[in-house]
N, C-alpha and C positions, 0 to 999 in steps of 0.2 A: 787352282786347276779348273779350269772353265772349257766344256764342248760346246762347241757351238752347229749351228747349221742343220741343227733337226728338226725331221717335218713334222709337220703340225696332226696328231693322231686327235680320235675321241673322245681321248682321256681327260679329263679336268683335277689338276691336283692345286689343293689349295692351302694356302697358310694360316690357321690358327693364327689369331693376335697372342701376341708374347713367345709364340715357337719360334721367331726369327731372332728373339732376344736371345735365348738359351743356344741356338743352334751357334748364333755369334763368339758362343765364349767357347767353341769345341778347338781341341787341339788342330793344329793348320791340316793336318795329315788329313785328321776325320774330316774339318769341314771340306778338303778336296775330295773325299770318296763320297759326304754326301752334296758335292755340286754332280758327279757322276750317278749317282744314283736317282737324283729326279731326273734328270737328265733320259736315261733307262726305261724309270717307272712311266713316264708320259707316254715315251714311245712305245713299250707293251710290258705291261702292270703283273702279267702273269709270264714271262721271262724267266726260264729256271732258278739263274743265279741268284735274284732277287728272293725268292722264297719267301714270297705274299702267303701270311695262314690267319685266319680267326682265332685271334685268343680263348682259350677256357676259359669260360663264366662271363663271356663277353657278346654282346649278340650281336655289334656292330663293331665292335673294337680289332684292328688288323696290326700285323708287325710284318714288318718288312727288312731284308738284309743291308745294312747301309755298307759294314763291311764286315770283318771276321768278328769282332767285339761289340758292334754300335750295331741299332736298330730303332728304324722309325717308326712310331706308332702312328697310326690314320682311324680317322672314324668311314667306315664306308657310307658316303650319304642315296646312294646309288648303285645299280649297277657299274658305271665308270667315271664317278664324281667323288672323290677321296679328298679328304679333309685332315690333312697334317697337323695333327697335337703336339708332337715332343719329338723328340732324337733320342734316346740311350743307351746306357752301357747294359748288354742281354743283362747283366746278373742282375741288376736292379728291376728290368720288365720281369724274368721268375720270380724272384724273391715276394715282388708286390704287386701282384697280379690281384690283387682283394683289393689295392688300396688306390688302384687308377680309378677314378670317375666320372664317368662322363654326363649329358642329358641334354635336355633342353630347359631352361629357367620359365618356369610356370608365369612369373612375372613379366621380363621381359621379352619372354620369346625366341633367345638365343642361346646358340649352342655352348655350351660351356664344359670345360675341361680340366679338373683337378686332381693335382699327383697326392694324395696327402701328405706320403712318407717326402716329399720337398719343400711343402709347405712347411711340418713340423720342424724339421731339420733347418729352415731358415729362420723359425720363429726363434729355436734353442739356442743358434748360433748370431742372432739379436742380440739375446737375455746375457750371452756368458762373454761376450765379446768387449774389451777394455772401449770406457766409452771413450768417442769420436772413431772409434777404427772403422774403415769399411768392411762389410757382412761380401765373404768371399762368395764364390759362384760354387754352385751344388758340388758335391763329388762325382767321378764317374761312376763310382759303386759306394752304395752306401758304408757308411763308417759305422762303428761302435757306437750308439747313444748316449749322449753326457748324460751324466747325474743330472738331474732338474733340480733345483734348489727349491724347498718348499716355498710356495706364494705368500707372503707376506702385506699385502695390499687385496683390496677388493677389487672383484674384475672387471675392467673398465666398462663392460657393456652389463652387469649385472641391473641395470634400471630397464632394461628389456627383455621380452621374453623371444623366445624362439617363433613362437607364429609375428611376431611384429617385425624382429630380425627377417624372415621369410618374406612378408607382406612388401619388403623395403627391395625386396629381390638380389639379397644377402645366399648367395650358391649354397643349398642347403647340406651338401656333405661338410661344409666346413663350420658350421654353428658351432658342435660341438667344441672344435680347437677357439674358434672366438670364444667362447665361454670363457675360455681358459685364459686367456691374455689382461696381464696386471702393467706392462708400459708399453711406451711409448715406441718403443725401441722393438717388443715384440709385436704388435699391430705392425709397424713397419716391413718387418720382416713378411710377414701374414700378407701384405699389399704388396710387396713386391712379386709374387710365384699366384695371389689367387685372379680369380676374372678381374675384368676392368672398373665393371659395376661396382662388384662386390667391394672392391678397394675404393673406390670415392664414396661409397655408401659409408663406411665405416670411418673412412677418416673426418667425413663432416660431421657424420655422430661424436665423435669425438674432440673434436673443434668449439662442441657446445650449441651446434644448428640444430634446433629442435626436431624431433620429429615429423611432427607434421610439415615443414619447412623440406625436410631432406623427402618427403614424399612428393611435394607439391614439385620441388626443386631437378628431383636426382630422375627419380623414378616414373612420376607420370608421364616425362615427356618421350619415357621407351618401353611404357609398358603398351602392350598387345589391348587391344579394342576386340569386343565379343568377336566384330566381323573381322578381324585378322587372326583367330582363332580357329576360323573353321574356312581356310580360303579355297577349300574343295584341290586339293593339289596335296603330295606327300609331307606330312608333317615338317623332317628332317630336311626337304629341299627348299619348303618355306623357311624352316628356321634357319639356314644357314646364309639368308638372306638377308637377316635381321643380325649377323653375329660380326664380329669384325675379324672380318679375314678378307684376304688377298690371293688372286687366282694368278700362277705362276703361267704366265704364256709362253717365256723363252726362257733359254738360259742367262741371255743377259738381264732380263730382268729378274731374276732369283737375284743373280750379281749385286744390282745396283741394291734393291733392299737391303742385302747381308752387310754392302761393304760400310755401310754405315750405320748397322744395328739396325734400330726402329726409326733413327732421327731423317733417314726419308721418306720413309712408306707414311710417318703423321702430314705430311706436306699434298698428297692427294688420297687419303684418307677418309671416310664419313663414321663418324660415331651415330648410332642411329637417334641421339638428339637433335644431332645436326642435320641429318637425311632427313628429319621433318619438315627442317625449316626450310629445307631446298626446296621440297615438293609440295608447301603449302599452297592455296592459292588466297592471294590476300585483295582484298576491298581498292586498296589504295597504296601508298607510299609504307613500304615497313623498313624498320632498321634493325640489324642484331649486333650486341655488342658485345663486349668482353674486355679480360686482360688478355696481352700477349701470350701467344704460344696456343690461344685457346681454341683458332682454328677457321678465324675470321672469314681469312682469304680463301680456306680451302671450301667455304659456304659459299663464299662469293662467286668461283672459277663452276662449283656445281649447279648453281642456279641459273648461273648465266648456258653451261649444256642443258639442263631442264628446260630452259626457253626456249633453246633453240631447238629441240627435238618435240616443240610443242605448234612450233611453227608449219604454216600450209607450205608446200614446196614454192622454193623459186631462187633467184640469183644476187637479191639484192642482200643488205645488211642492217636489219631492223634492228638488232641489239648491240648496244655500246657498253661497253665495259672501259669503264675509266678511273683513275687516279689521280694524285696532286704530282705525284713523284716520277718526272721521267725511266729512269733506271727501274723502278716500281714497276712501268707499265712493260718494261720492257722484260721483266719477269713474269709476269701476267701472262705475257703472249707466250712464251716457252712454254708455261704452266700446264696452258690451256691446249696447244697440239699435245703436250702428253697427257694429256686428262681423256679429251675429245676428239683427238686427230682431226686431220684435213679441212672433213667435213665439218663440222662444229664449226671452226676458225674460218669459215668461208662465208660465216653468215654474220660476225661479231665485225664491228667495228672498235678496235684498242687503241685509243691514246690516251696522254694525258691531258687532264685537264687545260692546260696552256696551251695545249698544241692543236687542242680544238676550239678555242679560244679565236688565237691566230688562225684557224683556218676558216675560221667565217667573217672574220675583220681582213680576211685579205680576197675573201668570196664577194665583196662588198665593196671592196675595195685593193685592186690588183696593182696599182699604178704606186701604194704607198711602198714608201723606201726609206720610214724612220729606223734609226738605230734602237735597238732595246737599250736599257739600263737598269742596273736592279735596285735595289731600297738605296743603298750606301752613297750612290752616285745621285740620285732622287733626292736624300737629305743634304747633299752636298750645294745641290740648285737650291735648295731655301734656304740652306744658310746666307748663300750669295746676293738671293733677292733681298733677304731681308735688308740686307746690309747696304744696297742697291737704293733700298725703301728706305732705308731711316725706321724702320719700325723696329720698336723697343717693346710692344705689348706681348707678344706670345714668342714662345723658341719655338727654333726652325722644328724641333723632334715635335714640339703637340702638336702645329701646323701638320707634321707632315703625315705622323699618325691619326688627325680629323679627317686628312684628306683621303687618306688611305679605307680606312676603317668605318666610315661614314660617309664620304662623301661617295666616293668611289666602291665601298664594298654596297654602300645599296641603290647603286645604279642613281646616283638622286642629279638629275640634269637641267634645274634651276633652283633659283634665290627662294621663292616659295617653297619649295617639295624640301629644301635645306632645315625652314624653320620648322617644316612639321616632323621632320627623321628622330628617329629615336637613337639616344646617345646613349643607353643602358650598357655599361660598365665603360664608358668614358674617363668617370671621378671628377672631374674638374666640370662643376654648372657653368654654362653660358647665359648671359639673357640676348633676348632679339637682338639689343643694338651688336653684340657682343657678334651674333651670328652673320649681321649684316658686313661688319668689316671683315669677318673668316672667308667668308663668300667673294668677298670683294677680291683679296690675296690671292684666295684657291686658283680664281679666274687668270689673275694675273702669272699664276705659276702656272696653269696650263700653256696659255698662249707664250711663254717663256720657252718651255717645251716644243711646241706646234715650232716658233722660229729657230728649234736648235736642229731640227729635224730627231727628236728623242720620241721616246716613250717609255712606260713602264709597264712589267707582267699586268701589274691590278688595271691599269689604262686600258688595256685591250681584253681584258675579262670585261669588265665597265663595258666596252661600246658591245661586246660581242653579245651580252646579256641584253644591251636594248635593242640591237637585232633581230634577235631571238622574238623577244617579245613584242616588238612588231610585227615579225611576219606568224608568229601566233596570233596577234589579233587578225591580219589579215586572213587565215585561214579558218577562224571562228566565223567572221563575217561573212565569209565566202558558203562555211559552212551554214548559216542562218539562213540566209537567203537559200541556197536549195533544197533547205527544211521546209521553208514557206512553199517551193513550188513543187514536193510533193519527190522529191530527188533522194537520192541513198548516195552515202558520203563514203567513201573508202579510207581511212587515214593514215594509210600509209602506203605509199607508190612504189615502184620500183625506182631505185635511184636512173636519172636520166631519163627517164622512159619521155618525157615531155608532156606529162599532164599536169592537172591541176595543182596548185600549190599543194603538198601535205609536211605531217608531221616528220621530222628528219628522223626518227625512233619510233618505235613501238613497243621496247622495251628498257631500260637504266638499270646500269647496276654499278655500283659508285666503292672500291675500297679506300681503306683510309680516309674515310667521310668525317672524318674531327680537322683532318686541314685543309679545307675547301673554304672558300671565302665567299660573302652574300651574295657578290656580283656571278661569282661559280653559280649558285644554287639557281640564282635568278636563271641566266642561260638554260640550262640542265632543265630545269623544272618545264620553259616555254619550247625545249626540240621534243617533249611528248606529250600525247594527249593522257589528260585524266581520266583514269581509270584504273582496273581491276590489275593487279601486277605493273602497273606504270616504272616504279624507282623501287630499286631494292637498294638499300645501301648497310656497309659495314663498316664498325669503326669503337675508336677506344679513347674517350676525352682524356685523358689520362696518359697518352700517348702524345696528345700535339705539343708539337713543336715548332708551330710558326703561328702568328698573334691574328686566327681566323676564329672569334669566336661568334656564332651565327644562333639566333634562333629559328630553326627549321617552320616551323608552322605559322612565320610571321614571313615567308617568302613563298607560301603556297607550298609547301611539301610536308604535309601532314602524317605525324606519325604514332600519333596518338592512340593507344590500344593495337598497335601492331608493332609495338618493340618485345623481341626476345635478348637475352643476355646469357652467354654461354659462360662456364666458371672453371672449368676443368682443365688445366693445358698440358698438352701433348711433348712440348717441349723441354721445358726447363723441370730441373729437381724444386722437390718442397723446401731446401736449404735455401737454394737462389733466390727464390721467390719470396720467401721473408725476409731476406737483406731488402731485395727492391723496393717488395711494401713498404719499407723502413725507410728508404729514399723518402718517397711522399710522405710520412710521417703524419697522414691522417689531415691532409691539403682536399679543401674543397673543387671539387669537378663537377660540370655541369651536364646534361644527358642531349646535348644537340638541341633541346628544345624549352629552355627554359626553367627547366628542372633539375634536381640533384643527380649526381650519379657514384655509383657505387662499386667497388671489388670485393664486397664482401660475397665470401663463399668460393672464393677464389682459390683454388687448387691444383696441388697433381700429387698423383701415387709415384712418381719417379722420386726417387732419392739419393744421397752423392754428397759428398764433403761441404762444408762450412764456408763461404767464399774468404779467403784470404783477405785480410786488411794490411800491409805496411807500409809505414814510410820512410821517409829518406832526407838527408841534413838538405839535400840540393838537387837539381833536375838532375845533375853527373852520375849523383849517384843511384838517382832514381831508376836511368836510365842502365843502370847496372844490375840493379833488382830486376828489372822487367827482361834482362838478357840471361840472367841468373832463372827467371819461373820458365822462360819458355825452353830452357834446355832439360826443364825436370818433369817436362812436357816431351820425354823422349819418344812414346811411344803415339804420339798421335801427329799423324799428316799432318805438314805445316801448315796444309791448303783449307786444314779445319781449327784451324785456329788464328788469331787477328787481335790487336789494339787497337785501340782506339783513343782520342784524345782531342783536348778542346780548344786547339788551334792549328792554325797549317804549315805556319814553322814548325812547331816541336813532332808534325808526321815529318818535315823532312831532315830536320836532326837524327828523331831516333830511326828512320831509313837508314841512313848513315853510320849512326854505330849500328847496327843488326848486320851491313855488308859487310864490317869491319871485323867485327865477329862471325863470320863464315853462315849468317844465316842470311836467306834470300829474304828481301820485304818485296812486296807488292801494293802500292797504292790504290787507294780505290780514289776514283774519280767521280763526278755525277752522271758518269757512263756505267760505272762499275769498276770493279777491278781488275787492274788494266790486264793481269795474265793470272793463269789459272796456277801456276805454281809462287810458290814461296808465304810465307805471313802477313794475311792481310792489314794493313794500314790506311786509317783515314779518319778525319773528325767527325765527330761522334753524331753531325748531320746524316753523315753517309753512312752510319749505318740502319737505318731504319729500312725496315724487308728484308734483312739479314741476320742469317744463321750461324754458328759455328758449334763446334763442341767445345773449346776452350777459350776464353777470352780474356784481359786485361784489359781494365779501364786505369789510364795512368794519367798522371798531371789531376790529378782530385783533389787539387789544394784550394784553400780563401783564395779569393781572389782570380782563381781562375775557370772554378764551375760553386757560386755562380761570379762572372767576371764583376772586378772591384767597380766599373762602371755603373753596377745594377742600384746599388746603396745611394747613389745621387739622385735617384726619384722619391727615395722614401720620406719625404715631406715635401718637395716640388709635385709631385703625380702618386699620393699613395696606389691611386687604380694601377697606374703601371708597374709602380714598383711590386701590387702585388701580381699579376701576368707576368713579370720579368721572371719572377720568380719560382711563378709555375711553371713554364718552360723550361725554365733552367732545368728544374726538378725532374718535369718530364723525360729530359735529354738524356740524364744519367740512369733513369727507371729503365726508359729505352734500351740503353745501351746494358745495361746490366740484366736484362732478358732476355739479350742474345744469344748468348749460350746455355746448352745441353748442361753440361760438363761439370766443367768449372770454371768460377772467375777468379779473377786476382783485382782489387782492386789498390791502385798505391796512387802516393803524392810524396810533395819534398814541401817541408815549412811544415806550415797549418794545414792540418785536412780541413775538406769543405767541411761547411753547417749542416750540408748535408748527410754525414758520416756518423752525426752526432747519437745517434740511435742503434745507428750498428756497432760503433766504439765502446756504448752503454752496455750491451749486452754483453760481449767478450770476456 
């Protein structure tokens, strides 16, 4: 039950983080009286029916009528500025009127919200709960107290005292029940109903992150600074600024956050670690990284409105926002009108990487009219030359990945600049002579090309970068010279205007920065000038998926002392996310820049079933299990749930049986998916920048993730075979942190090598 069409009063009512969770699981009845009731309370707060009063013993604590039985609590931050905690059943708000509490967190600064008698009642119902079951949702009136069984173990936090608990910005009414907690199962419970804080504080304590680590880590990047302490403005209207919540404008937007719990409101979202790094101002090129789900892109989309509300007025489009992945950028841009509206998106330029690529190789050149070709059909021309050639010394793959990876990803456009490139994680040594006949091929494979009228993505990244960096020398030059004559430089113009040559950007901001290739970087680096805020980029080596491995600081984009790394994600349960760690299985990654990189610390307070492992004698039946999980999937939209798999026969096979079986599939394409109803479908490429709440990864057998082709390097190219392999691994990490929810993952034969870890555990 949804009103729409009301006008917009001076009310402001806003959503407590985790009150949309709770309000989610209210019977359909209630949650239609409370879409009527904000609804109400916006338009006028003091409205009889509503019967807005101040709680007893409360000094800013309100209750309001949602309907005959239910009542929302608000903190009043204002005169007409309300701040929604909870929904309940009246008999629960009398009964525990002692035991609601509210404040502001002396450490971080934000408002926080604690029912005790829900917390306790989650913790108890942890402790007594047959293990694997899920911990049900609160009662609407409190029930009888179980017995508590005496403690039997020491309490997991007893190496801490309560000033240090505090110091860590651990919500001080709940110390006491931390005390008390001896598993795993009860912290759990403890983290699902307490602040946000409080529950990653406590789960990295207990994970075995030191102290001083969880301070350095969790806590200093949201704690309050003397001078945000005293910002001359209402305490409450500062701290609710600092707190995470969500200001309801309309009724559809209540809608869209409810109808999918929390799993969209985390999508344009700031954690105030993350509001740092938006509104930092940085020296030079910075990078912030993470695992999945930890909130990358929603840094990315806010930094990129940071710049632009940072900018002097005018028409043109100084900031680029870009990506590897078309359908990526194409969600970028949606993202970004509902982040920023109109305005914001009128000053950003969005494409993907290749497309701005191609739009300066055809700025440059309007008249070309080669056909694209991608890798497959690229290896296919050197098989042929070779064979053309009589050459026996190198196979068309090392040929084609030198050419690729080396010649082509660092722009290098002669025999000299060939010998000097650095070939680091190539594996296979060259010497000179060795390089002189590579050279000699490459040549002949391009001009093989040039007469087919072809090209490749990397080809035209390659020329588009020595463009670039041409007409950045010529703009430095230009600029030297009327240094000397006493001149002041503008750099950056309006587009068209017809002045002097400037930089194409004045500001980058790059997601999915682990699959951009050298020749990318090259480009990117020479459309803006160096300096203060130049390239912001975000990204997770650990994530790529296609064979771009770059060192950033050896292509002029130095990031050195300004990388941050977020650990917390917003998406997926603590269950998922240790199968996936279990994918990579402790697989070296490198940090963009020549260094190691790491997930450790890597968390979330969401929690949620074990993901499913089975298999199956054969694809038939495979395909039988996976029609079998999504039916026991009855109560979630098909349109939030999707397979995925690692070829593009077995998405149009199992398309096939799911229509046959009465459920709708919809593929996803590298458009997207192709219609917004039925079970999405598509290899496990296409999913990357996608969400669901439940998911199946199927076909996880040998031989097909990673494909039996992968094992043929491992003494011809050990380099490759061990890339092949990180990818591979990649691809199923990827795909198995696409979902909320749950996964299912299944295969027929031999499960992957991959599996071997989470099979161990079981």
């Amino acid at each position: 039950m949804t009103v729409t069409g009301a006008p917009r009063t001076g009310v402001t009512l806003r959503l407590l983080d985790k009150a949309d969770k709770e309000i989610v699981g209210l019977d359909r009845a209630v949650l239609g009286a409370f879409y009527k009731f904000q609804h109400d309370f916006r338009r006028n707060p003091n409205a009889g029916g509503l019967r807005l009063k101040q709680l007893e013993g409360h000094d800013r604590l309100w209750s309001a009528r949602v309907n005959r039985e239910w009542r929302a609590l608000m903190i009043r931050l204002s005169g007409d500025d309300w701040l929604l905690v909870s929904v309940k059943h009246r008999s629960h708000v009398h009964k525990n009127l002692d035991r609601l509490n509210y404040g502001i967190n002396h450490i971080t600064g934000a408002i926080e919200y604690v029912d005790l008698q829900v917390v306790e009642e989650s913790v108890l119902r942890r402790e007594l709960a047959p293990p694997g079951a899920p911990a049900p949702e609160p009662a609407a009136a409190p029930a009888p107290e179980p017995t508590r069984p005496e403690p039997l173990e020491e309490p997991l936090f007893a190496a801490y005292t309560d000033e240090q608990l505090a110091d860590l910005g651990v919500a001080e009414p709940l110390i006491p029940v931390v005390r008390k907690l001896t598993t795993d199962d009860e912290l759990l419970g403890l983290a699902e109903y307490a602040p946000r804080h409080t529950g990653e504080v406590l789960l990295r304590l207990r994970d075995g992150v030191p102290y001083d680590k969880v301070m350095e880590q969790v806590t200093a990047p949201v704690a309050v600074t003397e001078r945000e302490e005293h910002p001359g403005t209402d305490e409450w209207q500062a701290a609710v600024d600092r707190s995470s919540a969500v200001v309801i404008t309309d009724d559809r937007s209540l809608q869209s956050i409810l109808e999918e719990g929390d799993f969209g409101r985390w999508k344009v979202f700031l954690h105030p670690t993350q509001e740092k790094l938006v509104h930092r101002r940085y020296s030079g090129p910075a990078r912030v990284g993470g695992g999945p789900g930890t909130g990358k892109t929603i840094v990315a989309l806010h930094r990129v409105c940071h710049l632009v509300r940072e900018l002097p007025p005018g028409h043109n489009k100084p900031v680029l926002l870009t990506t590897f992945n078309r359908n990526l950028a194409a969600d970028l841009r949606a993202r970004l009108v509902s982040l920023g509206g109109p305005d914001v998106l009128a000053r950003v330029d969005i494409a993907h990487v290749d497309q701005l690529a191609t739009r300066i190789v055809r700025e440059a050149d309007p008249g070309n009219t080669n056909r694209r070709i991608d890798d497959t059909a690229a290896l296919r021309e050197w098989r042929e030359l070779l064979v053309e050639a009589g050459e026996t010394r190198w196979s068309a793959e090392f040929l084609s990945d030198e050419w690729n990876q080396v010649i082509l990803g660092q722009a290098v456009t002669s025999r000299s600049d060939y010998f000097a490139a650095r070939r680091a994680g190539r594996g296979r040594r060259v010497s000179r002579a060795e390089r002189a006949g590579i050279w000699q091929l490459a040549e002949r494979f391009t001009q093989r090309l040039e007469t087919k009228k072809l090209e490749t993505h990397r080809q035209v990244a390659e020329r588009a970068a020595r463009l670039e960096m041409a007409r950045r020398a010529r703009i430095e030059r230009k600029s030297e010279e009327r240094e000397e004559r006493g001149g002041l430089d503008n750099i950056h113009a309006e587009a068209g205007s017809g002045a002097r040559l400037r930089y194409r950007y004045r500001h980058i901001v790059v997601d999915e920065a682990q699959d951009l290739s050298s020749a990318h970087w090259k480009m990117l680096r020479a459309m803006v000038p160096t300096g203060p805020d130049d390239i912001f980029l975000v990204g997770d080596t650990h994530q790529r998926i296609y064979d771009n491995q770059v060192t950033l600081g050896s292509l002029g984009v130095h990031i050195r002392g300004r990388s941050s790394r977020l650990t917390l994600s917003y998406r997926t349960t603590r269950e998922i996310l240790r199968d996936a760690m279990g994918i990579l299985d402790d697989a070296d990654y490198d940090d963009l820049d020549g260094g190691a990189d790491t997930l450790a610390g890597y968390r979330s307070v969401l929690h949620g079933p074990a993901p499913l492992l089975r298999g199956a004698r054969d694809w038939d039946e495979e395909m039988d299990h996976v029609v079998e999980q999504l039916r026991s999937w009855y109560d979630v939209p098909r349109e939030s749930t999707a397979i995925c798999v690692p070829t593009n026969d077995m998405v149009t096979q199992l398309a096939d049986r799911l229509a046959r079986c009465g459920i709708t599939p919809t593929e996803i394409t590298q458009d997207g998916p192709r219609s917004d109803q039925g079970v999405h479908i598509g290899t496990m490429y296409r999913f990357k920048g996608l969400e669901y709440r439940c998911l199946i990864i199927a076909g996880v057998s040998e031989g097909l993730v990673p494909r039996a082709s992968v094992d043929a390097w491992k003494h011809a190219d050990p380099s490759r075979h061990r890339r092949e392999l990180h990818r591979a691994r990649s691809l199923l990490f990827v795909a198995a942190t696409r979902a909320r929810d749950a996964v299912a993952i299944t295969w027929h034969g031999e499960p992957s090598r991959f599996l071997a870890p989470l099979l161990a555990s079981r």
